[in-house]
TORKE-96161 format. One line per field, with one value per residue: x negated, y, z of N, C-alpha, C, CB in turn; residue number from 0. Coordinates in Angstrom, 2 decimals, decimal comma. Last residue first. Glycine has a CB too. Layout:
<pts>
n.c1 X_...
n.c2 Y_...
n.c3 Z_...
ca.c1 X_...
ca.c2 Y_...
ca.c3 Z_...
c.c1 X_...
c.c2 Y_...
c.c3 Z_...
cb.c1 X_...
cb.c2 Y_...
cb.c3 Z_...
keke NUM_...
</pts>
This chain:
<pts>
n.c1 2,32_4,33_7,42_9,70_11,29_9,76_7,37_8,35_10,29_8,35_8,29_11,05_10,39_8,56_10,49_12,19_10,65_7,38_4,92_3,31_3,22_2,16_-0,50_-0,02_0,98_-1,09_-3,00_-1,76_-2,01_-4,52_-5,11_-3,25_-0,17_1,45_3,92_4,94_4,04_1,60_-0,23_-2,23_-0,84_0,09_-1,79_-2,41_-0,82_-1,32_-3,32_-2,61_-0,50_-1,98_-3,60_-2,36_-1,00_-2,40_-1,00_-0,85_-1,96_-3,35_-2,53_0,57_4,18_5,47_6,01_8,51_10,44_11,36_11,36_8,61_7,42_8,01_7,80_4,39_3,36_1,54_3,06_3,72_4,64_5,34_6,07_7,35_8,04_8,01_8,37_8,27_9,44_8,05_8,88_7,37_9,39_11,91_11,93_9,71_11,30_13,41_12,06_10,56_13,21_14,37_12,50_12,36_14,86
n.c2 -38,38_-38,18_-38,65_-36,51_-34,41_-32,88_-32,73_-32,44_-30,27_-28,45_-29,27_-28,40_-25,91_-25,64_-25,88_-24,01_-21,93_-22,00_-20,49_-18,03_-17,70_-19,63_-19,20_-17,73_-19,11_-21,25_-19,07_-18,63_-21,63_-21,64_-19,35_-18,33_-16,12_-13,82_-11,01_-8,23_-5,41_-4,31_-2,68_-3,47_-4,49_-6,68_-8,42_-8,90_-10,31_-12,70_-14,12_-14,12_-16,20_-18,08_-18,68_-20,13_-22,01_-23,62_-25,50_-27,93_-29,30_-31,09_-33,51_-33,46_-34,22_-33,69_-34,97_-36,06_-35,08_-34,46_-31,95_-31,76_-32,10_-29,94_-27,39_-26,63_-26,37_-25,55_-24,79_-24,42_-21,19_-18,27_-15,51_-12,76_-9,58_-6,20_-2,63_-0,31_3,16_5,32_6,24_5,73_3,37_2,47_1,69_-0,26_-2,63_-3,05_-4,57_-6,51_-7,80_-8,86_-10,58_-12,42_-13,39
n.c3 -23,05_-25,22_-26,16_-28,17_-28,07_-30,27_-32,38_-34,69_-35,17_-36,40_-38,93_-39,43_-39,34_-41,37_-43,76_-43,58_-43,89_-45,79_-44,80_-43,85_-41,16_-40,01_-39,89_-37,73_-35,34_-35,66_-34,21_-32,29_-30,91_-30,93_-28,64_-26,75_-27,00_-28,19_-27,71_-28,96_-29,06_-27,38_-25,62_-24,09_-21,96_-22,86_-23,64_-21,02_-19,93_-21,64_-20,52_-18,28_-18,39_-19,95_-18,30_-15,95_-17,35_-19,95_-22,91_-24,88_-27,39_-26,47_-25,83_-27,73_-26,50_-23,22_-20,04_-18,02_-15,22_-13,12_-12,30_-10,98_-13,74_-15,27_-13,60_-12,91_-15,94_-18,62_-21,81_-25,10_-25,91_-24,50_-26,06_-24,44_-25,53_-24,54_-23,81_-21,84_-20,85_-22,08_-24,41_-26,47_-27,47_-27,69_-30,40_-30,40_-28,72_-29,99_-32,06_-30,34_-29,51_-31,74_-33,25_-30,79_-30,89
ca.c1 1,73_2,79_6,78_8,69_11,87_10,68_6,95_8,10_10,58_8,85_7,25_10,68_11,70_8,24_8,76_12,69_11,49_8,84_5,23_3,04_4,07_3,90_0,13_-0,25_2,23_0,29_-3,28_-1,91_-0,51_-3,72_-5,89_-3,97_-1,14_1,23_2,57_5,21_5,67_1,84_1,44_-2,62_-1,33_1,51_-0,97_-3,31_-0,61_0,14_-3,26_-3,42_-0,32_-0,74_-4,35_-3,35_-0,28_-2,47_-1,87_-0,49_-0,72_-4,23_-2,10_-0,73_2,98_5,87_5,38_7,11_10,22_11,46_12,42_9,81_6,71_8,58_8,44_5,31_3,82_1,38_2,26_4,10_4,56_4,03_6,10_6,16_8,49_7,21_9,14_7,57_9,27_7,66_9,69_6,89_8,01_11,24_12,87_9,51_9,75_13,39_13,19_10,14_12,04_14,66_13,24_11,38_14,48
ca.c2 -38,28_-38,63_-38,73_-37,94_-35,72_-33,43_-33,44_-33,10_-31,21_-28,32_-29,37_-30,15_-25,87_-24,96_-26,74_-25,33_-22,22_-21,97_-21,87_-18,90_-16,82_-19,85_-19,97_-16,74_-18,11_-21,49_-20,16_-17,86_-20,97_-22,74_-19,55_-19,62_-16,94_-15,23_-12,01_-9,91_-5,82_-5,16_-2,56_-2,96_-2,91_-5,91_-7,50_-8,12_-8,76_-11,65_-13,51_-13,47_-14,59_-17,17_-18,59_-18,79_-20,97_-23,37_-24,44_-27,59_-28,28_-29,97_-32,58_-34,12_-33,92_-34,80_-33,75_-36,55_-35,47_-35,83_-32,08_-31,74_-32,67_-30,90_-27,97_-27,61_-25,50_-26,54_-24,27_-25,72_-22,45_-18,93_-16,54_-13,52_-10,82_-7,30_-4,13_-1,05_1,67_5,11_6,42_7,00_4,04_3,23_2,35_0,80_-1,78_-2,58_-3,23_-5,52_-6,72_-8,04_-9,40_-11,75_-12,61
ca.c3 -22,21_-25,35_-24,84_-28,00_-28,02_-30,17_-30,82_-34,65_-34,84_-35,00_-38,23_-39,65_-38,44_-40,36_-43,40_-43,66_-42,90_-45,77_-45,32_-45,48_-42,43_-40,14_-40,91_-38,80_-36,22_-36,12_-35,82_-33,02_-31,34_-31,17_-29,77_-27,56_-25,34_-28,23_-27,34_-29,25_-28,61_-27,93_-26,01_-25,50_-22,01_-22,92_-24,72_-21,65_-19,74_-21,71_-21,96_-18,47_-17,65_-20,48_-19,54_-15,95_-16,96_-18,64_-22,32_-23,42_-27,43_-27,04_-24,30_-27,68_-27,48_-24,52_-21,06_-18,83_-16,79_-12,86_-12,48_-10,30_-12,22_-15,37_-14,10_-11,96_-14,76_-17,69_-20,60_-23,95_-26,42_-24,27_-26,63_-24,45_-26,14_-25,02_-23,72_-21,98_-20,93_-20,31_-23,37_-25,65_-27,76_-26,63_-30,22_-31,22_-28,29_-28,92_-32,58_-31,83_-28,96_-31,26_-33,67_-30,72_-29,73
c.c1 0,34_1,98_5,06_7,65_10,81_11,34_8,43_7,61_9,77_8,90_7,52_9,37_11,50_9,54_8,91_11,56_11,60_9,59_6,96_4,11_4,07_4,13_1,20_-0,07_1,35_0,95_-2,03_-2,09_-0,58_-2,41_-4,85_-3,57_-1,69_-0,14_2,67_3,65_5,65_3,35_2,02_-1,44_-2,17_0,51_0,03_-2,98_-1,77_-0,22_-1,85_-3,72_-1,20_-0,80_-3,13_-3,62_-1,06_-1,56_-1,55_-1,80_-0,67_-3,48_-3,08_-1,38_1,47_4,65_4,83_6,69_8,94_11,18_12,15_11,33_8,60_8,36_9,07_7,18_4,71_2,20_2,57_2,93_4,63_3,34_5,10_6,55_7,20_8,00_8,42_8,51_8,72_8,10_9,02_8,03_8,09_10,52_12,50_10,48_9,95_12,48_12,93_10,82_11,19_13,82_13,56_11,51_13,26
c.c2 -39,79_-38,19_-39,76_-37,39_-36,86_-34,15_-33,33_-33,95_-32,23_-29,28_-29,25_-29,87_-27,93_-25,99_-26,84_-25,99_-23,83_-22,75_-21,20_-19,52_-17,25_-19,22_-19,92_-17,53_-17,37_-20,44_-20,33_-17,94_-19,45_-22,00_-20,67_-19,56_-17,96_-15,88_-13,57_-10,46_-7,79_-5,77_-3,32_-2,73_-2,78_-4,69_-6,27_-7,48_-8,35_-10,60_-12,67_-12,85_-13,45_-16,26_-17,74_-17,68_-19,79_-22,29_-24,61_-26,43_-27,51_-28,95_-31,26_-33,04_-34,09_-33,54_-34,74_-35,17_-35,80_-36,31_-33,72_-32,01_-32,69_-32,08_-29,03_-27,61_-26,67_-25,45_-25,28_-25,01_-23,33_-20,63_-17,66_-14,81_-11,94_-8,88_-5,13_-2,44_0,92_3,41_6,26_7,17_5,53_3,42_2,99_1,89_-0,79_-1,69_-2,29_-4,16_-6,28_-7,08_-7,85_-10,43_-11,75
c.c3 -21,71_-24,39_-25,23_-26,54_-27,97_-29,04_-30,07_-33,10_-34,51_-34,26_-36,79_-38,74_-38,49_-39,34_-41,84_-43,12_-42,78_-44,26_-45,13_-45,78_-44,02_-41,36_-41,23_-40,14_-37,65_-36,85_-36,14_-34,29_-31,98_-32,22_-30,75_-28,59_-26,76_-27,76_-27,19_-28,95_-28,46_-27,49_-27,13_-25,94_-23,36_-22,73_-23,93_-22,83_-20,28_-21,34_-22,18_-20,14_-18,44_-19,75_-19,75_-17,54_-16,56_-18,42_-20,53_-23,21_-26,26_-26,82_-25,07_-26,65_-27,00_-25,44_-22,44_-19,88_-16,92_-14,11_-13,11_-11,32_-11,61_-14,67_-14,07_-11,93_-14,14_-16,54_-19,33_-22,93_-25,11_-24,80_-26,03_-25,11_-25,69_-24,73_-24,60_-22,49_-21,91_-20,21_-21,57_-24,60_-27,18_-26,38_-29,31_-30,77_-28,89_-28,42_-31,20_-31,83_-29,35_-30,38_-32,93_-32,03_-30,04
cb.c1 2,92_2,13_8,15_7,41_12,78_10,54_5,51_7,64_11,21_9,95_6,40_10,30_13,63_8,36_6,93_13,13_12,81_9,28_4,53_1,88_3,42_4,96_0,08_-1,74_2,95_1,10_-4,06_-2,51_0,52_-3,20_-7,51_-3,80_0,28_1,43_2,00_5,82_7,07_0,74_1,82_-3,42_-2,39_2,98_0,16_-4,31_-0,39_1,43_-3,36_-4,27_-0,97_0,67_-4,84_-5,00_0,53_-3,78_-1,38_-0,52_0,66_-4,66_-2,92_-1,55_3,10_8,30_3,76_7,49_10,53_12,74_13,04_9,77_5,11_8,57_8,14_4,81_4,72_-0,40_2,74_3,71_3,25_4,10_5,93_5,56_8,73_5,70_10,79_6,75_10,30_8,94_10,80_6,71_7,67_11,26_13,87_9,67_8,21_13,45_15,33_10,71_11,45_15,44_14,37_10,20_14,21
cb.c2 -37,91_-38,21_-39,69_-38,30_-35,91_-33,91_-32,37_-32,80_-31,41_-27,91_-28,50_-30,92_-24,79_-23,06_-25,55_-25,82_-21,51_-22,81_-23,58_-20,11_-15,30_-19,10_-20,97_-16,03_-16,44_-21,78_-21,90_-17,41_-20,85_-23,46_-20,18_-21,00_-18,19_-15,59_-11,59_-10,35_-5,13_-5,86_-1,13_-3,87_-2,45_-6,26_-8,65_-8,77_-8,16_-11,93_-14,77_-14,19_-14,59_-17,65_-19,98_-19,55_-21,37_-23,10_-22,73_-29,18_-28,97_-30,03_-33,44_-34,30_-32,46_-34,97_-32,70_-38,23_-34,36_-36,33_-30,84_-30,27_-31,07_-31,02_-27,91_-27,16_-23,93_-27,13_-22,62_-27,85_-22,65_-18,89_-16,20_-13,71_-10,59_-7,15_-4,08_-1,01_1,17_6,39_5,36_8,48_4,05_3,22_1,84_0,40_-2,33_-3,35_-3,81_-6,28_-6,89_-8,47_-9,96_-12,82_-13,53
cb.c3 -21,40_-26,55_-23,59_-29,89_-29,22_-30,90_-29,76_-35,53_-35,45_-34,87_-38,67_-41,66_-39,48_-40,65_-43,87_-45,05_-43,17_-47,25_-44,20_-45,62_-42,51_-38,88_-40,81_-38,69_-34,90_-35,05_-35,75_-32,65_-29,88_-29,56_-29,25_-27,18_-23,32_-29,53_-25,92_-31,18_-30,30_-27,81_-26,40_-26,46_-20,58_-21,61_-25,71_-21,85_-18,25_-20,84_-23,12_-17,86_-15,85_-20,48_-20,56_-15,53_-15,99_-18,19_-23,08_-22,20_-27,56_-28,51_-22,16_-29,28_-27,92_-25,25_-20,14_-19,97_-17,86_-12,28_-13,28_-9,56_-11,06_-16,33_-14,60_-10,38_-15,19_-17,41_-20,23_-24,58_-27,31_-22,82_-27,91_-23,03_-27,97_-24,21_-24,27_-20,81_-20,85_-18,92_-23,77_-26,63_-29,46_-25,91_-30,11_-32,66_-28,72_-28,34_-32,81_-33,41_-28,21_-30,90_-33,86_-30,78_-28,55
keke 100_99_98_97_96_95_94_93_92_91_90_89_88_87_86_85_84_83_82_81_80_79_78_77_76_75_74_73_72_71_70_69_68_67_66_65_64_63_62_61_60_59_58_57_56_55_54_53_52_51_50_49_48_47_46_45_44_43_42_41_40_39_38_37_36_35_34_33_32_31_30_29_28_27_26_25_24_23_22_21_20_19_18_17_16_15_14_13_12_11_10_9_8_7_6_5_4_3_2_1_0
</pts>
């Protein structure tokens, strides 16, 4: 997805539209409250939902095709580009399915 609105953005560059990819990772939102779940990883991972809005539309008027909300998860994608897929896609896995609330 986020390929794609890359491509997208550039394509309607000076058009007037606007297209951006928000990537917000785990964000606190009355979710998984209501749908009767537990929030799984270490609560460092969990951003705020203020924190994302806000850190979003602040890319989208610097026009930034791909926004990533914390500090955290910026570290990640710039490490990401180092490590091999495979790494990366095991590291994923790792909060998974587990409940560390």
């Amino acid at each position: 997805m986020t390929s794609f609105s890359d491509g997208l953005a550039s394509a309607l560059r000076g058009s007037g539209v606007r297209v951006m990819a928000l990537c917000p990772g785990f964000t606190h939102t009355e979710f998984h409250e209501r749908a009767g779940l537990s929030k799984s990883g270490p609560k460092l991972i969990w951003l705020d939902a203020d924190v994302v809005v806000r850190e979003a539309l602040a890319d989208l008027r610097r026009g930034k095709a791909i926004s990533v909300p914390g500090a955290l998860y910026k570290f990640a994608v710039a490490l990401g580009k180092f490590l091999p897929r495979g790494l990366i896609r095991r590291l994923g896995g790792l909060f998974a399915g587990r409940d560390r609330t």
